[in-house]
N, C-alpha and C positions, 0 to 999 in steps of 0.2 A: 396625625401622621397616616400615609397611605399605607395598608397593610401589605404590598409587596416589600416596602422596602425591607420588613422583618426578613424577606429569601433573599434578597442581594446578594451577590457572590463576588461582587466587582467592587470597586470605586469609581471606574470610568466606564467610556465607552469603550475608549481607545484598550483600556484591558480587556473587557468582554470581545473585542475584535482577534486582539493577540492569540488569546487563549482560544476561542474558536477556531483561528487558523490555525494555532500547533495542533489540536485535535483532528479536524481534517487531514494534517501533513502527517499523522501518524498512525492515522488508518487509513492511508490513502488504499490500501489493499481489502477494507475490511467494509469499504461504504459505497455503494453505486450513485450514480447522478441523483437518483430520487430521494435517498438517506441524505444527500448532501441539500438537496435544496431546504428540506423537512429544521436539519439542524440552524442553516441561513433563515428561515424564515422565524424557527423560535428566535434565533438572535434579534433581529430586525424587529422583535416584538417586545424584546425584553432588553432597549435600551433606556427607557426611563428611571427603570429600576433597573441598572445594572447587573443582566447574567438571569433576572425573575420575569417569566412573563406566564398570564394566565389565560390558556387560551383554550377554547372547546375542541374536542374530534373534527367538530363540523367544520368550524371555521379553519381549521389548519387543512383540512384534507380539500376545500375550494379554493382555497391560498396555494395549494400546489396542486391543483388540478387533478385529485386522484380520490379515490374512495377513502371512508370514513376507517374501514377494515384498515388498508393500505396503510392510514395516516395511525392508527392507533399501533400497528404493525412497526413500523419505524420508530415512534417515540419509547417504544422497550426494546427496539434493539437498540437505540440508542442510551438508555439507560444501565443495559445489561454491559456497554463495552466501558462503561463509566463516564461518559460524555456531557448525561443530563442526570436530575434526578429528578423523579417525579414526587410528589406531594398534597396528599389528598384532600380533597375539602369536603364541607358540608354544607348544604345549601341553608341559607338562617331561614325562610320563608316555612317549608318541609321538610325540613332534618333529613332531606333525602340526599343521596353523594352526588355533588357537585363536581367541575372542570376540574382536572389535575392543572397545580401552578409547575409550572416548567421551570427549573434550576440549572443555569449553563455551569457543572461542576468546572474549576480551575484546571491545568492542565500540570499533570505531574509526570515528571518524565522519570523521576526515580522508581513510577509502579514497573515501569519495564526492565528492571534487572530483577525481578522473582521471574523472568521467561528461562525457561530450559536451553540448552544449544539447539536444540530441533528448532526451538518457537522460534529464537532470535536468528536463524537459518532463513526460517519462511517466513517471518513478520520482519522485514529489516529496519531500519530507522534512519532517519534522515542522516546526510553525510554533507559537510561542507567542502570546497573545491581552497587551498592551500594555494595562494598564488607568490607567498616566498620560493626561490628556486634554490636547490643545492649548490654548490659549488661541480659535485660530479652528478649530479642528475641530470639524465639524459634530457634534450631540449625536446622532445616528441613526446614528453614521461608529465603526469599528472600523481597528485600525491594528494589521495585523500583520507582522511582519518576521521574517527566519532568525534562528535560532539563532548565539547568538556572532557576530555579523555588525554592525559598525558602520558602518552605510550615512550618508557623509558628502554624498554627492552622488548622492539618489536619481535614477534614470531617471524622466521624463516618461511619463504614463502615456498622453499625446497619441501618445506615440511607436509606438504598436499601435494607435492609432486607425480607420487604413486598414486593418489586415490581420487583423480582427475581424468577423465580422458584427456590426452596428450595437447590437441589441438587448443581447446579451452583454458587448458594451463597455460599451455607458451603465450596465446593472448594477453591473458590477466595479470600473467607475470610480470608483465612489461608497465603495467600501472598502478598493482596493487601489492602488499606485503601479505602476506599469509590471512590477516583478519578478514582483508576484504576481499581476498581469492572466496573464502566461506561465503561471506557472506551474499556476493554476487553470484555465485555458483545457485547459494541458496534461494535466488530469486528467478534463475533461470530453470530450476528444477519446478516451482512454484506455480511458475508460468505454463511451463511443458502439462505438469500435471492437468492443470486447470482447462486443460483443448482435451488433453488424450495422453493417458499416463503409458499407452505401449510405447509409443514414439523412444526408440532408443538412439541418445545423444550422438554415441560413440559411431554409430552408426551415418551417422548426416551432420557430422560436426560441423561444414564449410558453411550453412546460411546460419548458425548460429553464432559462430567466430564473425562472420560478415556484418551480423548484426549490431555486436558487441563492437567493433570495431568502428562502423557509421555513427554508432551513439556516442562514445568517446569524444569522436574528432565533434560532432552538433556540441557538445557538451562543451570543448575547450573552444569552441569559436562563441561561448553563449547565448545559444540556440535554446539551452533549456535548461528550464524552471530546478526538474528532478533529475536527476541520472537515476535512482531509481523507480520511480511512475514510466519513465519513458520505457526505461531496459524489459518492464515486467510487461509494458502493454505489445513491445517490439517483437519479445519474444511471444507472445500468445501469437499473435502473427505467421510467425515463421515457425511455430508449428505445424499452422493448420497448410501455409503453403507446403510443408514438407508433406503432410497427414494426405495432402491434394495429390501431391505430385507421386509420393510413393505406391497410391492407390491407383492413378495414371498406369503405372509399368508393372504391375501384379501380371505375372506369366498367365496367361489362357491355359483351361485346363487342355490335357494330351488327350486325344480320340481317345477308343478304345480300336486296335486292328491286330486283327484276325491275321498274321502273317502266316501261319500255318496251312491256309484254307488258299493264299494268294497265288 
């Protein structure tokens, strides 16, 4: 028996794919193109042995076209968010330590309810698009709710009404119930943050309503994949345009004059 199969984490492929993809969709905020190809390439390596693959620094950091540093860099953040696990070996030749075997850990969606309201504000989770219609919901109105979550007694979405800039509210209002006013809210603060935390909303509401508005309508025409990857990458955007534009119309400073002397 090959000694990978002892790390197997899978029975198929088709699960070691699954489970890879819900790990990407769930850090879509937490992993850059380079993280992402580093996790695709362990996979791609470790379908024999379903989820196990044993592969050097060397070779994984030519495999994605980047340094040995880089490559070793990524395989612990990738272990740190729980993604992979790594597993030490010893060489039998020189008892000296050997390649880490690489372990695509399975993907647990119930780690994400130990997140505080803050995390689950700025780490949001994927949301599914509801395409039963109400009887009275508006034909322009989209109704999305969490995964596996049977919300018997939704929150009033009045209940953020005050702790909203106004602008932001009446948008969201119009698609979302109080959960997801939070939690959209919470990825355009995420967004804002992640350009330039002075940037104040209340202040340049209109390209961010704009924003939120565009995404929406691509989203109900199914244009796209995330509503939230889009909304988070839309809004880093129309920050930096606001960050642009604001800095455009900064007053020049006033002489100094001498009216006294004139």
């Amino acid at each position: 028996m090959h000694y990978l199969s002892d790390y197997q984490t899978f029975n198929s492929t088709q699960e070691l794919n699954a489970n890879v993809d819900a790990h990407l969709k769930n850090n879509a905020f937490s992993l850059n193109d380079t993280d992402r190809a580093v996790l695709n390439t362990i996979a791609r390596y470790a379908v024999k042995f379903a989820g196990a693959a044993h592969l050097k620094a060397t070779t994984l950091a030519k495999l994605i076209d980047k340094s040995e540093k880089t490559a070793r860099r990524i395989v612990n953040k990738l272990a740190d968010l729980g993604i992979i696990e790594k597993v030490a070996t010893m060489r039998k030749v020189n008892g000296g330590k050997g390649a880490n075997i690489l372990r695509v850990l399975p993907f647990n969606r119930n780690d994400q309810s130990t997140l505080s309201n803050r995390e689950e504000c700025e780490t949001p989770t994927e949301t599914t698009m509801q395409t039963t219609k109400n009887e009275n919901e508006p034909f322009n109105s989209i109704n999305l709710s969490k995964n596996n979550v049977l919300d018997t007694s939704v929150i009033p979405s009045q209940a953020l009404k005050s702790s909203l800039p106004s602008e932001i509210y009446d948008a969201m209002e119009r698609y979302f119930d109080a959960e997801g006013i939070y939690k959209y809210y919470g990825i355009l603060l995420r967004a804002k943050r992640s350009i330039h935390n002075d940037i104040i909303i209340e202040d340049n509401a209109t390209p961010f309503v704009e924003t939120f508005l565009n995404a929406i309508l691509k989203y109900k025409q199914r244009k796209l994949h995330s509503l939230e990857n889009y909304l988070y990458r839309a809004w880093q955007t129309t920050t930096s345009q606001v960050l642009r534009q604001n800095a455009s119309v900064e007053p020049s400073p006033v002489p100094d004059y001498d009216w006294l002397n004139d």
